[in-house]
MOPAC internal coordinates of N, CA, C and O (Angstrom, degrees):
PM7 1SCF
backbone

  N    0.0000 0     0.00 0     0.00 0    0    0    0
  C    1.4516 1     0.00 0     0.00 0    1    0    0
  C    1.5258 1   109.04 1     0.00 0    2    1    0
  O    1.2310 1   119.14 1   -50.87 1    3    2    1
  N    1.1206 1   119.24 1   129.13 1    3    2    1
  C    1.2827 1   110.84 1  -165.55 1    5    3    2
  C    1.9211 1    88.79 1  -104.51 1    6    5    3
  O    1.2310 1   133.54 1   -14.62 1    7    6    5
  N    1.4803 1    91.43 1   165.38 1    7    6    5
  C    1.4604 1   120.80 1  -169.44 1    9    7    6
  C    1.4354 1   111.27 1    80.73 1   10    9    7
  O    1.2310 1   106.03 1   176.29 1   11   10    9
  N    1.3213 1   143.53 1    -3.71 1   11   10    9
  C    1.4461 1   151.86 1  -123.48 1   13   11   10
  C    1.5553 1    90.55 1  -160.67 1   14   13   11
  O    1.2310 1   127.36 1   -48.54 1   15   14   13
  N    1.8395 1   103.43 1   131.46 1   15   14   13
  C    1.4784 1   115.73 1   165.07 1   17   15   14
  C    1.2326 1   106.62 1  -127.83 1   18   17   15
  O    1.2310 1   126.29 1   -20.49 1   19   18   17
  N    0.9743 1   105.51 1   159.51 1   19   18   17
  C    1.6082 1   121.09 1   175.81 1   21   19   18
  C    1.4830 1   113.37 1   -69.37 1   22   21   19
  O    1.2310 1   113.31 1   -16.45 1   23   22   21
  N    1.5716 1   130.26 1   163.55 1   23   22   21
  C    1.6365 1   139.66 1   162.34 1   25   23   22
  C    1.5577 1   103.95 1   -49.03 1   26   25   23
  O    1.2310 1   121.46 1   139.29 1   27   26   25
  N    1.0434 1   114.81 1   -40.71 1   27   26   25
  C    1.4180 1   109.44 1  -172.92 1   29   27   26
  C    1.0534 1   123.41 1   -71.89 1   30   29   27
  O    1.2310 1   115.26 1   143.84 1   31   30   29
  N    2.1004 1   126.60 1   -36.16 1   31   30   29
  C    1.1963 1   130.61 1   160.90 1   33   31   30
  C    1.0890 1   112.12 1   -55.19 1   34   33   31
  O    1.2310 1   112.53 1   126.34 1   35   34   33
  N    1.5002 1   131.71 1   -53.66 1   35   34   33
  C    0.9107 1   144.13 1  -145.53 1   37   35   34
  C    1.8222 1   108.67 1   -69.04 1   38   37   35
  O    1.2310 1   128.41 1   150.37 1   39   38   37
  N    1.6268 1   101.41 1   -29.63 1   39   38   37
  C    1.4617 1   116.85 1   176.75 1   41   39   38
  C    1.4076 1   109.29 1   -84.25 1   42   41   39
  O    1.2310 1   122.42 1   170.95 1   43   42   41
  N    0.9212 1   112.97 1    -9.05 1   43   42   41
  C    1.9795 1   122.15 1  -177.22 1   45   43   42
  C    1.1947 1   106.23 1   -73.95 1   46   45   43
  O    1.2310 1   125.28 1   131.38 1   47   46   45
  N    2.2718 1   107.46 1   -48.62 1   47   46   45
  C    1.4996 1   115.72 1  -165.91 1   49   47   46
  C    1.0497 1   104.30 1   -83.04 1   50   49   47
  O    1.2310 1   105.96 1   152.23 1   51   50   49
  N    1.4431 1   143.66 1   -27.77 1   51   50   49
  C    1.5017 1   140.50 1  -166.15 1   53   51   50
  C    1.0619 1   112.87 1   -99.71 1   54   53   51
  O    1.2310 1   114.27 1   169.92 1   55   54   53
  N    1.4890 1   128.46 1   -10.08 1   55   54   53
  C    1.7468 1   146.81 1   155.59 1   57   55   54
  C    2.2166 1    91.27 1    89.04 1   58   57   55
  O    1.2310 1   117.57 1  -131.98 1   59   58   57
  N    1.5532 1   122.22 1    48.02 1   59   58   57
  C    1.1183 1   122.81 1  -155.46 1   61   59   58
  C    1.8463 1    81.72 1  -139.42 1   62   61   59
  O    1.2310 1   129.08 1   -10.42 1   63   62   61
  N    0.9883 1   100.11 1   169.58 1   63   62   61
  C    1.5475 1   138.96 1  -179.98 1   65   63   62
  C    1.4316 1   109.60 1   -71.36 1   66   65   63
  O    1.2310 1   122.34 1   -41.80 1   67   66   65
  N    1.1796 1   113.13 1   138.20 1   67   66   65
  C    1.5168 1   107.01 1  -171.02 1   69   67   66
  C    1.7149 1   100.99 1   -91.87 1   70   69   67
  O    1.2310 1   110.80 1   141.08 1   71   70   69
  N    1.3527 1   134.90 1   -38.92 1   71   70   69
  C    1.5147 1   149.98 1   153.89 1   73   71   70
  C    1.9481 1   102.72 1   -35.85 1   74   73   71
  O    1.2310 1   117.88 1   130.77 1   75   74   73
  N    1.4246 1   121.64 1   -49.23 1   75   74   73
  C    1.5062 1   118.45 1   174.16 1   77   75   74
  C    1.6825 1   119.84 1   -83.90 1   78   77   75
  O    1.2310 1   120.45 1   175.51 1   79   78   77
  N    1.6585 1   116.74 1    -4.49 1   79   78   77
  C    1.5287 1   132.87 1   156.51 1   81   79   78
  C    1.3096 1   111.92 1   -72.77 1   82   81   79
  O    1.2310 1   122.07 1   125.33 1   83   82   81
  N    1.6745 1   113.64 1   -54.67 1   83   82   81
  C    1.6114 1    97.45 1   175.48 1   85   83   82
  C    1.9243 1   113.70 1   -86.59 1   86   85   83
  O    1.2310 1   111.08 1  -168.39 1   87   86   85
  N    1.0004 1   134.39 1    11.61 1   87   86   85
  C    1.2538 1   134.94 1   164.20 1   89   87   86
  C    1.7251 1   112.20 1   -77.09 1   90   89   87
  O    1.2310 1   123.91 1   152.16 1   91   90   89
  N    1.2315 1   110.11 1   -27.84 1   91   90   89
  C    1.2118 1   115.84 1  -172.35 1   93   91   90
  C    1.9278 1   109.66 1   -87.86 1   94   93   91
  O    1.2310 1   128.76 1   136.74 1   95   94   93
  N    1.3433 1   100.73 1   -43.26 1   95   94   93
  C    1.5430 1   117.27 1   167.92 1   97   95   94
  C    1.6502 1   111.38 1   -54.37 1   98   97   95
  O    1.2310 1   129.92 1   143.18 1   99   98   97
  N    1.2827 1    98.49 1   -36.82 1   99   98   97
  C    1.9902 1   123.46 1   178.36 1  101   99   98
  C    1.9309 1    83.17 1   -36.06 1  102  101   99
  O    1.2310 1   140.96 1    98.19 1  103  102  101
  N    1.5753 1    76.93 1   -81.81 1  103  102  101
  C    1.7986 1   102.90 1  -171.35 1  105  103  102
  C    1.0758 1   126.27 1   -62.32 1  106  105  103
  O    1.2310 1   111.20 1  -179.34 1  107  106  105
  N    1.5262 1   134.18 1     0.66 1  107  106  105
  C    1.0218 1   138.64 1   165.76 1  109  107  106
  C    1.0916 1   110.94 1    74.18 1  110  109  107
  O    1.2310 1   123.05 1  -125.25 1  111  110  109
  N    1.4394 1   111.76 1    54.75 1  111  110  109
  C    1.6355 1   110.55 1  -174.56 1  113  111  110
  C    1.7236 1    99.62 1  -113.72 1  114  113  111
  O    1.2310 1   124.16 1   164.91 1  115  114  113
  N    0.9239 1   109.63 1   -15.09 1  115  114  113
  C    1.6151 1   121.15 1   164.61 1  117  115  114
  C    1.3806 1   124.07 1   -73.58 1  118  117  115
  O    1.2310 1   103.51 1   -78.00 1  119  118  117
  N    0.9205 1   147.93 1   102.00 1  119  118  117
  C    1.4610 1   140.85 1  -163.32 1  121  119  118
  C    1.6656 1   113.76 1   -90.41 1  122  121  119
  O    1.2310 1   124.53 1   -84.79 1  123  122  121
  N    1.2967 1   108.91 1    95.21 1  123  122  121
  C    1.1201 1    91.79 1  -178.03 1  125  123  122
  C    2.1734 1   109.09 1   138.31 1  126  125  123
  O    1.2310 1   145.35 1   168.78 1  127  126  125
  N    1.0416 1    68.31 1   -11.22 1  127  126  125
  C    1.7113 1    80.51 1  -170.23 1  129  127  126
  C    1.1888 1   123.39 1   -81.03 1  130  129  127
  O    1.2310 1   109.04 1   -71.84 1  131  130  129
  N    1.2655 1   138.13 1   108.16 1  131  130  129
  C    1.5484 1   119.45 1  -179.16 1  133  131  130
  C    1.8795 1   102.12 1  -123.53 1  134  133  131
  O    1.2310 1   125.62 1   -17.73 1  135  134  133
  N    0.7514 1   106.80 1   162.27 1  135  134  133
  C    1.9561 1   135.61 1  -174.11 1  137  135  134
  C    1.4790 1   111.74 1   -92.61 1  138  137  135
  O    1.2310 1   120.87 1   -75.47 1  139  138  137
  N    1.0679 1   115.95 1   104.53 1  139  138  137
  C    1.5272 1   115.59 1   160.47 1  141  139  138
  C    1.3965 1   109.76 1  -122.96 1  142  141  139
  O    1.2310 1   129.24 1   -51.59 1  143  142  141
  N    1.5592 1    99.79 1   128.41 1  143  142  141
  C    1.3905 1   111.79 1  -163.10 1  145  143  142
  C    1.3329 1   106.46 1    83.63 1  146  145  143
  O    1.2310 1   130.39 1    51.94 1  147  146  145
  N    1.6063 1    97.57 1  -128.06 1  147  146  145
  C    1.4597 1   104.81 1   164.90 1  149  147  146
  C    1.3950 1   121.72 1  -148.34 1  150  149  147
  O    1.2310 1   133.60 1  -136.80 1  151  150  149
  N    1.3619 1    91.32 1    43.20 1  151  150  149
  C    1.6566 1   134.12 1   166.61 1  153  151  150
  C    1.7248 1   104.77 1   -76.10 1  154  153  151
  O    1.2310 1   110.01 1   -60.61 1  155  154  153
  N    1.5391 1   136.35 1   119.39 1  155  154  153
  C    1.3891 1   110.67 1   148.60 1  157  155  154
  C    1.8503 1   117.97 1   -88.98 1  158  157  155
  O    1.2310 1   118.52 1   -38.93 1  159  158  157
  N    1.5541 1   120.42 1   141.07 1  159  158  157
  C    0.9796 1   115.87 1  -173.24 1  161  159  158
  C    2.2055 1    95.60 1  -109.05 1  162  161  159
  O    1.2310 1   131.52 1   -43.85 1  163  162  161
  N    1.1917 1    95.37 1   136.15 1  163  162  161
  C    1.5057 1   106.62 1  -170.82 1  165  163  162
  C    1.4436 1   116.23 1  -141.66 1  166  165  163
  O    1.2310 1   127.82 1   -69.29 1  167  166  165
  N    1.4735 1   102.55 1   110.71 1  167  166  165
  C    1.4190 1   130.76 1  -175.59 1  169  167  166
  C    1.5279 1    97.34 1   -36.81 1  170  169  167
  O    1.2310 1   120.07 1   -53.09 1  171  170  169
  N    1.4165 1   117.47 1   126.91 1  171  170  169
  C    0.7949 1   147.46 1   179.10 1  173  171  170
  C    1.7715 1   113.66 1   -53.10 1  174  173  171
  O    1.2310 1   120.66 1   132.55 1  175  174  173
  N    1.3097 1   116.33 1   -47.45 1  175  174  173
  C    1.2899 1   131.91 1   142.89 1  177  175  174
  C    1.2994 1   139.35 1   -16.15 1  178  177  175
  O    1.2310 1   130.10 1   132.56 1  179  178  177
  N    1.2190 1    98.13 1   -47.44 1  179  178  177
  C    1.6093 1   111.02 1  -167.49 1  181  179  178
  C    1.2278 1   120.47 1   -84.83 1  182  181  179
  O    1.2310 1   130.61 1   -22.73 1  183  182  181
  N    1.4068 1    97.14 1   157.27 1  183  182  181
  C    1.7281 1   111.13 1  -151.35 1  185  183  182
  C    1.8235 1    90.43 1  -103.89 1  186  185  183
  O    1.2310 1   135.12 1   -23.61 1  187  186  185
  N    1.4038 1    88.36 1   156.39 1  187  186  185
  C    1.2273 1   108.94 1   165.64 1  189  187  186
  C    1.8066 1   132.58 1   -82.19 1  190  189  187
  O    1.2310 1   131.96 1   -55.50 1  191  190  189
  N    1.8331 1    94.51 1   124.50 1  191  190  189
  C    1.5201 1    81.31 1  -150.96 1  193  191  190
  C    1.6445 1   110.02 1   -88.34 1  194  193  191
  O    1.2310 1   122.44 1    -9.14 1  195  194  193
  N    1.7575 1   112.93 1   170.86 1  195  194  193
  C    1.3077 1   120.52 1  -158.66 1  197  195  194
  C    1.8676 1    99.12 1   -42.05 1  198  197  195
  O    1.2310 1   119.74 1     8.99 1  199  198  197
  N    1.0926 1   118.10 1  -171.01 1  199  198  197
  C    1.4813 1   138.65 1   177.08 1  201  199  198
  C    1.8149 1    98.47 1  -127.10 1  202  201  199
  O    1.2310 1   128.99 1   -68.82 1  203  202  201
  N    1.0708 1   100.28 1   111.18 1  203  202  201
  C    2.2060 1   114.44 1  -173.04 1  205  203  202
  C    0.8496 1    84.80 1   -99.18 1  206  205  203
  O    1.2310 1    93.19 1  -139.47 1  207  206  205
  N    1.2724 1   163.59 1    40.53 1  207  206  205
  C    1.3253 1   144.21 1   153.28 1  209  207  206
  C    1.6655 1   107.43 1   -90.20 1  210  209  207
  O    1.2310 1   109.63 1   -22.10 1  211  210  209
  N    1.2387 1   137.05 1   157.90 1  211  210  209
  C    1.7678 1   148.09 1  -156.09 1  213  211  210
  C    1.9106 1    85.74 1   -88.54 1  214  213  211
  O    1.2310 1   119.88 1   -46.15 1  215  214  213
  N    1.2815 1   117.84 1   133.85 1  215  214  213
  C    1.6112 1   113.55 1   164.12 1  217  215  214
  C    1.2876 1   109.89 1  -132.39 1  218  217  215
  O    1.2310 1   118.30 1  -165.81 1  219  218  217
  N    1.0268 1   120.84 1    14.19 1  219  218  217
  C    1.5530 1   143.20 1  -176.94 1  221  219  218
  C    1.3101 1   119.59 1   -80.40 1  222  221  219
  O    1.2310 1   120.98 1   152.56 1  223  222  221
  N    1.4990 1   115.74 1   -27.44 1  223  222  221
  C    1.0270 1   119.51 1  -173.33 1  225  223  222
  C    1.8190 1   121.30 1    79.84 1  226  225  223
  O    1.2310 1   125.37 1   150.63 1  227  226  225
  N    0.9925 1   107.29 1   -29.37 1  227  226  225
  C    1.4978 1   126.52 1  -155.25 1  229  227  226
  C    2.0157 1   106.15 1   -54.57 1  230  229  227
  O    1.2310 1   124.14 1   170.92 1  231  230  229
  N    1.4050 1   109.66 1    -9.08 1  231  230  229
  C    1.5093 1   115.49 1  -175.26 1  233  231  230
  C    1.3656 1   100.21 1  -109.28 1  234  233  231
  O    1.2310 1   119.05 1  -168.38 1  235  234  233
  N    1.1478 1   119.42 1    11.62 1  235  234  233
  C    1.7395 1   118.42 1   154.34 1  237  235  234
  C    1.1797 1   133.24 1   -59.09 1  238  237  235
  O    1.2310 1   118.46 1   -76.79 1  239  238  237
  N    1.5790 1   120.54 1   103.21 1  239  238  237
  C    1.0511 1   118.76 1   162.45 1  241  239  238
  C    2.1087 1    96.84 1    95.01 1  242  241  239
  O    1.2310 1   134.14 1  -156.39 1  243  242  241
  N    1.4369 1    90.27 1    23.61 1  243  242  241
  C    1.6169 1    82.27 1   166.92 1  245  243  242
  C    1.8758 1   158.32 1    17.34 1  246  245  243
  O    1.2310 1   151.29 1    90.33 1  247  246  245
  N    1.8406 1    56.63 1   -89.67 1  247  246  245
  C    1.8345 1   110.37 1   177.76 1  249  247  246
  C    1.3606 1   104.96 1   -63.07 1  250  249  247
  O    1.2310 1   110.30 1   102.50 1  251  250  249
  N    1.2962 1   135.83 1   -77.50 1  251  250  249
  C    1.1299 1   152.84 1  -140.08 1  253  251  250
  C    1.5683 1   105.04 1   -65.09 1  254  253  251
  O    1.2310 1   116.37 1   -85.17 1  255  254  253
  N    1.1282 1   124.51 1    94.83 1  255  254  253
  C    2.0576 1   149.39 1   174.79 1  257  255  254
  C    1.5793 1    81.85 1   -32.01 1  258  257  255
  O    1.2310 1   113.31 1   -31.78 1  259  258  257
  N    1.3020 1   130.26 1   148.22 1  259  258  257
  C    1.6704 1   130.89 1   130.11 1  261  259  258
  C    1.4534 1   127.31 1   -65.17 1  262  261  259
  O    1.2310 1   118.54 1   -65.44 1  263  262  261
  N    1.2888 1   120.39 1   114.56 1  263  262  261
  C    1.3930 1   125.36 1  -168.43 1  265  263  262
  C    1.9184 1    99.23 1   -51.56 1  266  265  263
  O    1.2310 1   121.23 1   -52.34 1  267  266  265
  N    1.6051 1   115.26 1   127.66 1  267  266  265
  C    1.3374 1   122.64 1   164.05 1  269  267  266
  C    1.5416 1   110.07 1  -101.73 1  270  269  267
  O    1.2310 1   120.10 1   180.00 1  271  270  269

């Protein structure tokens, strides 16, 4: 199919996991992606999406009361 790469390219170009390419396709965080079989096919186009994970640091150490 042209215009369309596979999970596996797609993990080559974004330097990512081919198992965290189709998790994201799962969730529809790929725009554009649809599954045949149980192949995902992914517009060639498409960008790589943000990283949601906290980098702030700011949930360090939760727990821990400030001594009064």
């Amino acid at each position: 199919m042209n215009g369309f790469i596979t999970a596996k390219d797609a993990a080559e170009k974004w330097n990512m996991s081919v198992r965290n390419i189709q998790n994201l396709c799962a969730a529809g965080k790929l725009d554009g992606a649809m599954k045949f079989g149980n192949a995902w096919a992914i517009p060639q186009d498409a960008e790589k999406p943000q990283d949601g994970r906290i980098t702030t640091g700011s949930y360090k150490n939760w727990r821990k009361k400030p001594s009064t």
